[in-house]
Structures are given as structure tokens and as C-alpha cells.
C-alpha positions as CSV (number, residue, x, y, z in Angstrom):
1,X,-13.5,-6.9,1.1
2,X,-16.4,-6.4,-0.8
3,X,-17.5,-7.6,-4.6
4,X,-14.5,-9.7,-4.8
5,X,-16.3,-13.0,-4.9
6,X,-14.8,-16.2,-2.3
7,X,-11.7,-13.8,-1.2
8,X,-10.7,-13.6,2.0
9,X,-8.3,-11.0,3.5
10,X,-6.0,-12.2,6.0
11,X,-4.0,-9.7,8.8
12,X,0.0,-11.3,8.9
13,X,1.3,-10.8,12.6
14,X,4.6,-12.9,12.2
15,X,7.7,-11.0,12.4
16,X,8.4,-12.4,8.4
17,X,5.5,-10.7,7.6
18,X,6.9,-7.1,8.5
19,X,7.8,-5.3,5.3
20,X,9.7,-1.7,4.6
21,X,8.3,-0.4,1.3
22,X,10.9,2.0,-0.2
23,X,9.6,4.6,-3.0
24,X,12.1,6.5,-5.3
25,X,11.1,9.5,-7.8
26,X,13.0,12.6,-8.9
27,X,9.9,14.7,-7.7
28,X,6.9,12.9,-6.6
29,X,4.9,16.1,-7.0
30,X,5.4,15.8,-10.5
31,X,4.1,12.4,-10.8
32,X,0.8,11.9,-12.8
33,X,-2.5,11.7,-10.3
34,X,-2.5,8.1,-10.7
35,X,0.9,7.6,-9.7
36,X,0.4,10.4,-6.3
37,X,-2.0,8.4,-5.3
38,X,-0.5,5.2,-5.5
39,X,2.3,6.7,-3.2
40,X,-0.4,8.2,-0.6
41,X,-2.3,4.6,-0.7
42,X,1.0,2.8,-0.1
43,X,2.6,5.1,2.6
44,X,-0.6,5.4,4.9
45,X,-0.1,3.1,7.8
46,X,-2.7,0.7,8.4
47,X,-4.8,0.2,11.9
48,X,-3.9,-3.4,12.8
């Protein structure tokens, strides 16, 4: 992570550590830019 001073970021391989992010919206095409790309950001799996 960069510019974000003494910060470390730190991969959680427990089986606690699992999480299921549910989104709800009426229409998430209709949601402002911002808020479509908050959804994209937080639905794209991550390489581990």
C-alpha cells in the first residue's frame, strides 16, 4: 500500500476470516457513479 505512512496490509487465511458480503438496491444501474463503483470494487474477487 502505498502513501499511507507505517500501514501494513495483512492477507487473513483463518477460516473466521471468510466473509459473504451481501449488497441490496432496487436497481444498481441506477445508482450514482460513486455508488457503481463501490459495488464493482467490492464484488471483484481478489487473487490470494
Amino acid at each position: 500500500m502505498h502513501g499511507v505512512g507505517e500501514l501494513e496490509s495483512v492477507v487473513l487465511t483463518d477460516d473466521w476470516a471468510a466473509r459473504q458480503i451481501q449488497l441490496v438496491a432496487r436497481d444498481f444501474s441506477t445508482l450514482p457513479l460513486t455508488g457503481r463503483l463501490l459495488v464493482e470494487h467490492l464484488t471483484t474477487p481478489v487473487a490470494i
